[in-house]
N, C-alpha and C positions, 0 to 999 in steps of 0.2 A: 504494500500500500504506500501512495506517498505521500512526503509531509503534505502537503493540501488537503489527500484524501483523510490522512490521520487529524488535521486539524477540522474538518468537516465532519466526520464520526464525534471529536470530541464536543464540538458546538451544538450535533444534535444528543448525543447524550446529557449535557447539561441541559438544554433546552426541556428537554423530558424531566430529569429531576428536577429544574425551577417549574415549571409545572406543578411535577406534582405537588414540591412545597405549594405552591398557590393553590391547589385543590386543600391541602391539608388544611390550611390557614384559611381559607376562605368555602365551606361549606354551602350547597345550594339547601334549599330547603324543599320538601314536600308535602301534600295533603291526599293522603290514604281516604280512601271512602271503603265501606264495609260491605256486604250483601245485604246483613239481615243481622238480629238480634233476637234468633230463634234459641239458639242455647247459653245466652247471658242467664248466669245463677241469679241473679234479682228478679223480682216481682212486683206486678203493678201495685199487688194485694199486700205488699210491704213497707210501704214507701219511705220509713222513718230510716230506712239502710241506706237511703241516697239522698233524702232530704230534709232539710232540717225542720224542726216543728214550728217555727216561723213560716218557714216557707209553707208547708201543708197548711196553717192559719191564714195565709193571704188567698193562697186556692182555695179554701172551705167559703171564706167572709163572699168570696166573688162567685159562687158555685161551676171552680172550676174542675173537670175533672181529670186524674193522673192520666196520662197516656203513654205510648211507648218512647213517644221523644222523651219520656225522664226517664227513662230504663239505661242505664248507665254501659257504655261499649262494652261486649263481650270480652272481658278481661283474659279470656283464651287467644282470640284473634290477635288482641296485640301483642302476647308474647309467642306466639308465632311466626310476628310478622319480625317481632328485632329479633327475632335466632336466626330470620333467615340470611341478616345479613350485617354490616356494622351501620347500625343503626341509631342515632339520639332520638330519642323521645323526648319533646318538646311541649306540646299540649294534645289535648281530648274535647272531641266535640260528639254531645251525645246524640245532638238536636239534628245530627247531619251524619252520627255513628262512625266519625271518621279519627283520623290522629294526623298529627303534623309532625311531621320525622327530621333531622337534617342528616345527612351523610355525603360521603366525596367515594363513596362504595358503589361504582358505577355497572359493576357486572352485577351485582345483586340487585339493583335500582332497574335494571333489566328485566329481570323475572318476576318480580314480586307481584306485578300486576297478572302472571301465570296464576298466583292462589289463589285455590277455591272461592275463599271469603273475600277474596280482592273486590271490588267492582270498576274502581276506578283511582286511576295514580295521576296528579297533575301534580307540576312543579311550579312552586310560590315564589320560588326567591332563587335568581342564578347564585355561584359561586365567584363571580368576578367582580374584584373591590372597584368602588367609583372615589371620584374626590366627593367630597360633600353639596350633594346638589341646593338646598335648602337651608343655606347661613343665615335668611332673615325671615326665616317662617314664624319667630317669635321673637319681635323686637322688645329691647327694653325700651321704657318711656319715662318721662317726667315726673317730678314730688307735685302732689296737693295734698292740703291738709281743711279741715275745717272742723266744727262741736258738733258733739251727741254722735249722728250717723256720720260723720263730717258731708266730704263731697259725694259718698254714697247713698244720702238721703234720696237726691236728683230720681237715680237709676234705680231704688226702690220706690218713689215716690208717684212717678208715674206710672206705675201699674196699679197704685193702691196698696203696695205690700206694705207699706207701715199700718195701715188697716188691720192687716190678717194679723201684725205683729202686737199691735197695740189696743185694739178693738177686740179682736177675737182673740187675742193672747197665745196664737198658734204662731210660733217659732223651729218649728221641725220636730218638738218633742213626742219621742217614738216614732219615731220614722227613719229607714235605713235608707242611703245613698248610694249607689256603686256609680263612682266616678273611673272612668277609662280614659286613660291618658297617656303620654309619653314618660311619666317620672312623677316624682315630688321631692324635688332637691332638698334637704335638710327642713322640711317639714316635720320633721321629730324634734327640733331643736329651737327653730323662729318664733320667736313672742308672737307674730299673729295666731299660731295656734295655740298659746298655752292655756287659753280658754278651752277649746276642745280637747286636749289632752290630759284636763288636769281634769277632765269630769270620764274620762275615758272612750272618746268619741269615735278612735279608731276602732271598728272590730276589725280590721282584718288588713294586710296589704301583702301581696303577691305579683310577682315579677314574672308575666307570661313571654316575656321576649329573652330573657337569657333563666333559666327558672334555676330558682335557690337565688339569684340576683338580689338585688338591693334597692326599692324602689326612689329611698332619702339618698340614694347617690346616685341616680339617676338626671335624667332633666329636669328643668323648671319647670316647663309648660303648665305641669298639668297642679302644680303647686298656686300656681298666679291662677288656676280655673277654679280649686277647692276654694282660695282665700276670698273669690265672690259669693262663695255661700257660704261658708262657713268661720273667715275670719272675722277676727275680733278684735279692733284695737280702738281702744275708748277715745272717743272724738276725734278720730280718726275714720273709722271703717267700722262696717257691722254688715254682714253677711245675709242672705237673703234666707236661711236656714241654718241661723249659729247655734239651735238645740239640737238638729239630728245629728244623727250618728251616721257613720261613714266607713264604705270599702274600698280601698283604694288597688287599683288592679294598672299598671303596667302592660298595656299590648303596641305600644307603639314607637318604633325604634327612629328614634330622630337622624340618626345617620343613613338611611336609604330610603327610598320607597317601592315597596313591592306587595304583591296580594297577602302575604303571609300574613301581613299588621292586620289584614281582613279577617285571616283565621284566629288571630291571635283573641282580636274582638269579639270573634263568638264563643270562645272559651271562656274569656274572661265577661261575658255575658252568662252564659250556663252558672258560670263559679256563680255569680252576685243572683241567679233566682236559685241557688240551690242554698243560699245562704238563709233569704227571705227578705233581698231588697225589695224597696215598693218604689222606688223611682232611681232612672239609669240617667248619667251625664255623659255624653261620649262629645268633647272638643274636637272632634277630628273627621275627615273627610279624603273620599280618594276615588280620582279621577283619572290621572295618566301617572308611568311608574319610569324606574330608571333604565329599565327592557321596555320598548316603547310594544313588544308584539303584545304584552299581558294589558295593555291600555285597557279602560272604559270606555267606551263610544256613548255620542248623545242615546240611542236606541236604549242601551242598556240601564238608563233611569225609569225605565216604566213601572218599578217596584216588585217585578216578578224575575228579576233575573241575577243581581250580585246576591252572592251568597251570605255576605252581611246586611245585605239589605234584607233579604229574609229569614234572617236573623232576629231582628227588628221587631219584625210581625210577630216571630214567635214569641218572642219576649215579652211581648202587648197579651197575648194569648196565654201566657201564661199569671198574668197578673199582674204585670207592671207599667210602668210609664214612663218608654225612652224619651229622653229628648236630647237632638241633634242639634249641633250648628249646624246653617245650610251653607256657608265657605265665604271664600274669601277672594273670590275669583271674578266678581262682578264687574270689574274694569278691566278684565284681560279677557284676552282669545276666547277661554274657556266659555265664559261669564255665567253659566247654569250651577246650582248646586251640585252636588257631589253624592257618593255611596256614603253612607247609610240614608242622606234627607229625603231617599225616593222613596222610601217605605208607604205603604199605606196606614199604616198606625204607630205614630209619634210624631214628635213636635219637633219640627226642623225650625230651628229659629234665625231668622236675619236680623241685623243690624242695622240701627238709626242712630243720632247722635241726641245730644241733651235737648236739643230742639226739637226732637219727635221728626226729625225729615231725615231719610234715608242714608246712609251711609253710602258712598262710591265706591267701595269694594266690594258689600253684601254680595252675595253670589242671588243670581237670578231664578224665578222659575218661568214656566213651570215643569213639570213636570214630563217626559217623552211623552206618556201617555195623557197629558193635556190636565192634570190637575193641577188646584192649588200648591203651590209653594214657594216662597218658603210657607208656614203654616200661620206661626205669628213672627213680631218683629220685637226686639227691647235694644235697650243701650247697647252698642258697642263698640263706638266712638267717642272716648273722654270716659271709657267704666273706670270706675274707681277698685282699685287690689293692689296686691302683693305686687311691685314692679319685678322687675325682673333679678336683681339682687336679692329680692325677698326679706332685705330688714326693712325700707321703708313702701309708705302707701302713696301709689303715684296712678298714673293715668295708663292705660292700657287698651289696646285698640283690637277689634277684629271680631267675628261673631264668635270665636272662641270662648268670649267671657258674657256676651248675649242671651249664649246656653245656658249655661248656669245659672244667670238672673232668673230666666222663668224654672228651672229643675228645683231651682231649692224653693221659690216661692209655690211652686207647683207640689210638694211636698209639703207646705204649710196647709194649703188649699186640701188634701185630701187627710189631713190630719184631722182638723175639723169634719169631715165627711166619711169615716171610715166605712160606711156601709156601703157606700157606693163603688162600683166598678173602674177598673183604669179607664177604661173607654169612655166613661159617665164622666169621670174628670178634665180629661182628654177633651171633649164635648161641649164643657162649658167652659175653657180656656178660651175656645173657637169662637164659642158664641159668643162672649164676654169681649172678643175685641174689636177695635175701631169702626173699622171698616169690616162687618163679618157680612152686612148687607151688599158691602159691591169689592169684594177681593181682587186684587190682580197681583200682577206675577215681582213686584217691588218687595213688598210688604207683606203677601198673602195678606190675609183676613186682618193682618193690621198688631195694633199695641196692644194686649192685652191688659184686663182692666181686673186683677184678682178677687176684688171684693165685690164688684159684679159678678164675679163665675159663682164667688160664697152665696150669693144671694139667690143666684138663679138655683143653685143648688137644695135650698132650703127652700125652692117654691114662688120665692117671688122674681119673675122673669121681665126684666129691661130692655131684654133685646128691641123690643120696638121703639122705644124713644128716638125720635130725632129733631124736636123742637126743647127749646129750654121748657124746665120743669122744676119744680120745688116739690120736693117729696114727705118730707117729714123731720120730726124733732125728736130727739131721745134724747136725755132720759124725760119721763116724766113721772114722778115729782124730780124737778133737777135740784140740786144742792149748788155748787159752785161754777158748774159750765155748761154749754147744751153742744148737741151733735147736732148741724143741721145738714141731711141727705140731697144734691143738689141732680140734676141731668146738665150739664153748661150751657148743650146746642149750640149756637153760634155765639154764645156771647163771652163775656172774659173777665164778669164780676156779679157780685151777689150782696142784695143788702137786706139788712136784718134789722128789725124795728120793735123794741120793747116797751107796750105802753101799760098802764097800772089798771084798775078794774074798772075804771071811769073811761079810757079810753084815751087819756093825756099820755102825751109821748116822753116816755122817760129814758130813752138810749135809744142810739141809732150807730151800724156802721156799717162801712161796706168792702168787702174782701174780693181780691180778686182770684178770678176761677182760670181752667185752662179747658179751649174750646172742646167741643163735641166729647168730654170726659165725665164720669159720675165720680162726684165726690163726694168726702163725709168729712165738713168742715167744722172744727171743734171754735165755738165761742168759750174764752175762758178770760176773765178778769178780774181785777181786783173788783168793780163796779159791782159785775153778775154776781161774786162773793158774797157781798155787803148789802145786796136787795133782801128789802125785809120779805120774813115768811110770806107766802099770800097767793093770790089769783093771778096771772098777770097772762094781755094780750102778746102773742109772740105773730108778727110781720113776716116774710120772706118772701123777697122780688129778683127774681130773674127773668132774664128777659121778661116775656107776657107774661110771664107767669106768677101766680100770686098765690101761696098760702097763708090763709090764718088759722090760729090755734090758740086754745089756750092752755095755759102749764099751770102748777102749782109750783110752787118755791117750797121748798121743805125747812123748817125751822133748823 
């Protein structure tokens, strides 16, 4: 041979060994699907071996019943399937009886779909490292600071959540969260949480993207999405569900993008209904990947086709209440929402800013198949959380933190309402917002309005209003303040008139409203204090509209 020939041998010889180092070091991933779940040792007629009694509580309250999507994979299959080859097992999905494997074992990755129990083998994630496609998929931002809610008040405030929080005293307590995210970086550690940890808020965190992993070493992302419902820094921040309790689940790996984060999400979906969550947070969405062959197509939003997307459904069908960001893609190429927001049941949410008008990024719908979407719309433009450092509270942008506005107040909302079903909840989110009479593809159905959905839910139903309206006074007998119930309609103020039992005007003043909104405006004063016990006429003019009443003052 000659030196040429010998230096050509050696070049492909190494060539072959740096290979396979890159195969070794960089693993493709898979997703196994199964035949059947004819000889899984479990039983429908058992169910407390696969689920927890929470979870059978939230199926019973909704009269749902076990079916074989909770029958847990045939725990034979899958260890047949890693003998047949070098195989990691990564996660389990029951809902779809499949597993997600990685390996660089390409002659066994060959056959496997030969076993009996095979049905089907697709690859989620090549084995070829990329540079980091995604450096500003989560920007940091800016400090604000202000009292009480501080600048959080705003992006609770238009929905009415200080209502559910204040009025109805529902703050999340007993209620389970399973937030899906890419991390929660030193969320075990940051004062924003030591509210939640020091009453023991975490049940649970699990790392589906490297597993045994470390979710507090992980990303931020998903740390800046938990601290809009859950954190707590006095006059600073207060979260839209700072009493419930929370699962934190890891399926989203910030360094690539490929289908796998898809399977990841429905694993780490099974984990939180097998747990006994009642309401899902998923920050994330996914449209085209870093192998452009595994892309999304517009088609495939019709809600019958990503396998996270029906995912979704199942979730809703088993008792819960997903809600989605609908993306962030609204001023690029893309402009449509993303997998999961195409679901038929759950709450894909867009973004507007502090002004109630639309965000430039909100990703679009609607829908391939021509429905509503996004579903509703909240803050997520100027939300107020954890910035991106996670010691202080600053301004954060994107429907990323959108979601979560409505999932924790939406958790408020069904707290007070336990009897009722996810979809019954779901329902009056819908109807409860802005624009739920004339939807389009910005905004869907508009801002939700939470203490309208409480209302409607309890029987008295607002949906028709669309002229101003004065609705009523609580308490009565009042002691020191009254609550008066407003419709805005077009107008942008409200005045309130207290005259004594003669009919002489003894207090007057007038508050401003925010259009086409129902509010529950509290009078409270040193004055209203100081009125003696007695009879007294109570005024209220909005627009046309004119109620009288009269109250008693209580001694």
């Amino acid at each position: 041979m000659t030196f040429a020939g010998r230096i050509a041998l050696a070049a492909m010889v190494f060539g072959a060994f740096a290979a396979g180092l890159r195969a070794q070091t960089a693993p493709a991933t898979y997703w196994v699907q199964f035949t059947d779940k004819a000889h899984t040792p479990y039983s429908m007629g058992q169910p407390a071996e696969f689920l927890s009694a929470r979870a059978m509580e939230r199926r019973n309250r909704q009269g749902i019943a076990i079916d074989s999507l909770d029958l847990p994979v045939d725990p034979a299959y899958i260890s047949q399937l890693l003998a047949a080859g070098s195989f990691q097992l990564l996660n389990v999905s029951k809902w779809f009886n499949a597993v997600t494997i990685r390996s660089t074992d390409t002659l066994a990755l060959d056959t496997i779909g030969q076993l009996p129990f095979v049905l089907n083998v697709q690859r989620t994630k090549d084995g070829r490292q990329r540079p980091l496609r995604h450096p500003g998929k989560f920007p940091q931002e800016t400090k604000t600071y202000a009292q009480d809610y501080g600048n959080s008040f705003r992006q609770v405030q238009m929905m009415n959540g200080h209502l559910l929080h204040n009025v109805g005293g529902a703050k999340g307590q007993g209620m389970l969260v399973g937030v899906l995210d890419s991390g929660f970086e030193d969320a075990d550690i940051l004062p924003g949480f030591t509210a939640l940890r020091d009453r023991g808020g975490i049940v649970l965190a699990r790392d589906l993207v490297e597993p045994g992993g470390n979710v507090y070493a992980a990303h931020y992302h998903g740390r800046s999405v938990l601290s809009v419902m859950a954190g707590v820094v006095p006059g600073k921040l207060l979260g839209t569900a700072p009493l419930a309790s929370y699962v934190l689940v890891r399926t989203e790996d910030v360094g690539s993008e490929y289908p796998v984060e898809e399977d990841n999400w429905v694993s780490g979906a099974e984990l939180c209904d097998s747990i006994g969550c009642d309401v899902l947070n998923t920050s994330l969405g996914y449209t085209t990947f870093d192998d452009s062959t595994m892309d999304h197509t517009w088609a495939d939003l019709n809600g019958l086709t990503a396998r996270m997307t029906l995912a979704a459904d199942i979730a809703a069908r088993k008792g819960m209440l997903p809600v989605n960001s609908a993306g962030n893609s609204g001023a690029g190429p893309w402009h449509y929402i993303g997998v999961p927001a195409d679901a038929f049941d759950i709450l894909a949410v867009g973004a507007v800013g502090l002004d109630r008008q639309l965000a430039p990024f909100s990703s679009r719908g609607p829908s391939a198949d021509g429905r509503v979407k996004p579903d509703v719309s909240a803050v997520g433009l100027g939300t107020t959380g954890l910035d991106g450092t996670g010691w202080n509270v600053g301004l954060i942008n994107g429907t990323s933190f959108s979601g979560p506005l409505v999932a924790g107040l939406s958790a408020c909302l069904w707290q007070l309402h336990r009897d009722r079903t996810a979809q019954e909840v779901m329902d009056a989110i819908r109807r409860s917002a802005s624009q739920y009479d004339h939807p389009d593809d910005d905004l869907g159905y508009g801002i939700p309005d939470f203490w309208r959905a409480h209302l409607l839910l309890t029987g008295r139903d607002l949906t028709g209003l669309s002229q101003p309206e004065a609705l009523g006074l609580a308490p009565v007998p009042f002691t020191d303040f009254l609550d008066v119930e407003v419709y805005a309609g077009n107008t942008n103020s409200m005045q309130l008139l207290i005259h004594d039992a003669l009919g002489r005007l003894t207090w007057s003043t007038e508050t401003g409203l925010e259009p086409e909104t129902y509010a529950r405006v509290r009078i409270q004063n040193d004055l209203i204090g100081k009125l003696r016990a007695g009879v007294y006429i109570v005024e209220v003019r909005v627009g046309g509209s004119r109620l009288v009443q009269r109250v008693v003052k209580a001694g």
